[in-house]
C-alpha atoms as a printed R data frame, in Angstrom:
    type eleno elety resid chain resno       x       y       z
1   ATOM     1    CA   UNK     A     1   8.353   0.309 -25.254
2   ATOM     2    CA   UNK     A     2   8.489  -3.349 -23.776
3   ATOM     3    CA   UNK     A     3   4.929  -3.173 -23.410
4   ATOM     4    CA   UNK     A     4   3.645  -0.766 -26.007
5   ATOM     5    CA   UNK     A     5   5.033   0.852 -29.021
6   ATOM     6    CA   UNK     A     6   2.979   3.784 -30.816
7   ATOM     7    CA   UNK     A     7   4.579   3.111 -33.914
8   ATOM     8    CA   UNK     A     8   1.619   3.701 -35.600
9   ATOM     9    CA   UNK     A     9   0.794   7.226 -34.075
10  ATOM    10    CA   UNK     A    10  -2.381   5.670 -32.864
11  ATOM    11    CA   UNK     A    11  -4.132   6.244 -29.898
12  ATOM    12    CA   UNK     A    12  -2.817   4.851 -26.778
13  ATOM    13    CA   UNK     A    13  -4.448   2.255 -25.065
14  ATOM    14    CA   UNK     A    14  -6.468   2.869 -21.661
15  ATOM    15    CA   UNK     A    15  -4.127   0.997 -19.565
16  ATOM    16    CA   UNK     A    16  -1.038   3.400 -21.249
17  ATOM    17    CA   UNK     A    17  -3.108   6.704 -19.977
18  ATOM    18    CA   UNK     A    18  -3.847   5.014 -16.531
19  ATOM    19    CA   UNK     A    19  -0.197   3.984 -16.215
20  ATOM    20    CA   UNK     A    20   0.861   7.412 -16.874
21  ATOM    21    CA   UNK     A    21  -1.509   9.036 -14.683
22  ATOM    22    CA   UNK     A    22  -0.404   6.679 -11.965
23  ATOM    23    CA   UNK     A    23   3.463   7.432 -12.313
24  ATOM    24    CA   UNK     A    24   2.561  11.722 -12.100
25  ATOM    25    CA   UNK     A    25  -0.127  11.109  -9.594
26  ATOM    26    CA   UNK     A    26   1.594   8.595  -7.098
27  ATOM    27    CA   UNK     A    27   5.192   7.198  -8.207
28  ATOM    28    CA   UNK     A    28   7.189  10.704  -9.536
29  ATOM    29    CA   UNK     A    29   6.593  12.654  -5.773
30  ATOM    30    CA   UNK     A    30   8.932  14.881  -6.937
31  ATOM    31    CA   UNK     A    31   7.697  15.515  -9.955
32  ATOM    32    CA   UNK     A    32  10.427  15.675 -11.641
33  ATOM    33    CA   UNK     A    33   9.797  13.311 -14.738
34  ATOM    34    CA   UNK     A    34  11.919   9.939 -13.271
35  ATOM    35    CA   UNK     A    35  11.639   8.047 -10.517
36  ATOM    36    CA   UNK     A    36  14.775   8.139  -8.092
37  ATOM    37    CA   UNK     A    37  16.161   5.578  -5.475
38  ATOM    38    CA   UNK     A    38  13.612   6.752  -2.937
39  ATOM    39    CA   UNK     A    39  10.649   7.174  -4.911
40  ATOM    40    CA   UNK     A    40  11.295   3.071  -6.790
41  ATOM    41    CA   UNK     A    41  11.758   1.968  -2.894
42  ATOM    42    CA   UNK     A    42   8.149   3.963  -2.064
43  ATOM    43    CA   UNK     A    43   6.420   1.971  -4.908
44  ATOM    44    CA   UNK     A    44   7.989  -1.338  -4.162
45  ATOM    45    CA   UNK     A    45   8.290  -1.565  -0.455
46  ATOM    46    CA   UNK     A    46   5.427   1.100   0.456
47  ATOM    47    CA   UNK     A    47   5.519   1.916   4.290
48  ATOM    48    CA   UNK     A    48   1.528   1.685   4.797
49  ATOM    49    CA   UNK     A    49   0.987  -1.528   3.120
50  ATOM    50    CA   UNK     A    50   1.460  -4.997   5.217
51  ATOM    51    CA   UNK     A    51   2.820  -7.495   2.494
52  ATOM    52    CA   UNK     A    52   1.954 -10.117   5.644
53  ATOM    53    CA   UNK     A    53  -1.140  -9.034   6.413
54  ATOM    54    CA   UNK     A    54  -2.800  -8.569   2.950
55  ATOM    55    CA   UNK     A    55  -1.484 -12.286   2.398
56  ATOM    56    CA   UNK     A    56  -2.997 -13.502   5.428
57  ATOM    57    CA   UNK     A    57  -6.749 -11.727   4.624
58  ATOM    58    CA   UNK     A    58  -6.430 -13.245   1.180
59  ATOM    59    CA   UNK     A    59  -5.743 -16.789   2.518
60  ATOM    60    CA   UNK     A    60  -8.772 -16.696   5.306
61  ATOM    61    CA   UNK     A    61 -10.671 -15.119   2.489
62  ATOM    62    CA   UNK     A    62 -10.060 -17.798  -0.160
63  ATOM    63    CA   UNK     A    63 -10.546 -20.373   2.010
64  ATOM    64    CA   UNK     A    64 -12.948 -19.849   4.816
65  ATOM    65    CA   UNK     A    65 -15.995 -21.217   3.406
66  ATOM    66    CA   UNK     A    66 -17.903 -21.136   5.748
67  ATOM    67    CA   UNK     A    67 -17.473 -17.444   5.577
68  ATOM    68    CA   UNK     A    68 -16.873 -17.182   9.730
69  ATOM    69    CA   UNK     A    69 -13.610 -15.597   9.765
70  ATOM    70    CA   UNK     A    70 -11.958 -18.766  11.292
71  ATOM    71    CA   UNK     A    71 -10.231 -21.942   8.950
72  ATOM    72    CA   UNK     A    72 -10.911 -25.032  10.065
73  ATOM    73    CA   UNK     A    73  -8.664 -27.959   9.618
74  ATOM    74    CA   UNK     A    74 -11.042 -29.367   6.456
75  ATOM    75    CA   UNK     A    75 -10.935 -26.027   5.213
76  ATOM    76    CA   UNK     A    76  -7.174 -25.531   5.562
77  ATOM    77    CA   UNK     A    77  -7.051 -29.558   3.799
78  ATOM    78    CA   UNK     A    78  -9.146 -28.683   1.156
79  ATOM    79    CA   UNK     A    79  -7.139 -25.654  -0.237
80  ATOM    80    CA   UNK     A    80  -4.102 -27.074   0.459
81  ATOM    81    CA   UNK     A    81  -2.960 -25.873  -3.013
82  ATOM    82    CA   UNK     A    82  -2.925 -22.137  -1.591
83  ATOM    83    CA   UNK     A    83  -1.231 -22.300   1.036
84  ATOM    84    CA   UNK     A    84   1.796 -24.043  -0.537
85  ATOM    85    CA   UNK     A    85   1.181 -21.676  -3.296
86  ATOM    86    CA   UNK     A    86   1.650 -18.695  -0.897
87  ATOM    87    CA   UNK     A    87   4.117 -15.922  -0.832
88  ATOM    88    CA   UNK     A    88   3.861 -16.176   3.031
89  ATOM    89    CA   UNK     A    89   4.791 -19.648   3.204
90  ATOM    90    CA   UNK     A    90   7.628 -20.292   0.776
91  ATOM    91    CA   UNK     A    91   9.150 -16.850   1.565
92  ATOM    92    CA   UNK     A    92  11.672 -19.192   3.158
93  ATOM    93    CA   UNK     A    93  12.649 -21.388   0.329
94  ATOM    94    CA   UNK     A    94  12.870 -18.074  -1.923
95  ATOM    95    CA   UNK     A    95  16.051 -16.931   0.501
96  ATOM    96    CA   UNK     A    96  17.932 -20.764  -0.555
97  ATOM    97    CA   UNK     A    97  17.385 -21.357  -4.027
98  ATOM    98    CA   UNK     A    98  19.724 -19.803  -6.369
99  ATOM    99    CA   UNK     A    99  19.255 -16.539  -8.263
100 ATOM   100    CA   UNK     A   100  20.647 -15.259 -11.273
101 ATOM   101    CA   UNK     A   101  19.395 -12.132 -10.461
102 ATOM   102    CA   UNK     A   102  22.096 -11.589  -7.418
């Protein structure tokens, strides 16, 4: 309801039908209606998907201009701005600031 209300009794938008097939498809693997403690960890910390990795093809792929699978210094310099942008490289600062959330 956040993200959509029917108050109408419209349609539903495409993304609302690909959402739910999604959550009976991949997230409820019980099928059971809800996701439980296991099946929220499965979706958020899935066991065949390398958070560093990924991060790392993205980088070389963003920035290797070149296109030889290898950064050079210049092209390191020149896209400075996503690598300091990274998840991979201020993962660090994220465990010292502050959070509300905790």
């Amino acid at each position: 309801a956040d993200m959509f209300a029917n108050e109408e009794g419209g349609p539903e938008p495409d993304w609302v039908m690909t959402e739910r097939e999604q959550f009976a498809d991949f997230r409820d693997l019980n099928k059971d209606g809800k996701m439980n403690k296991e099946e929220i960890q499965h979706w958020i910390l899935p066991q065949d998907y390398d958070h560093a990795l990924a991060e790392a093809r993205h980088l070389v792929y963003e920035s290797d201009v070149d296109k030889d699978q290898k950064l050079t210094k210049e092209e390191v310099l020149d896209n400075w701005n996503m690598f300091v942008g990274s998840q991979a490289t201020n993962y660090g600062e994220d465990l010292t600031r502050n959070h509300d959330e905790l």
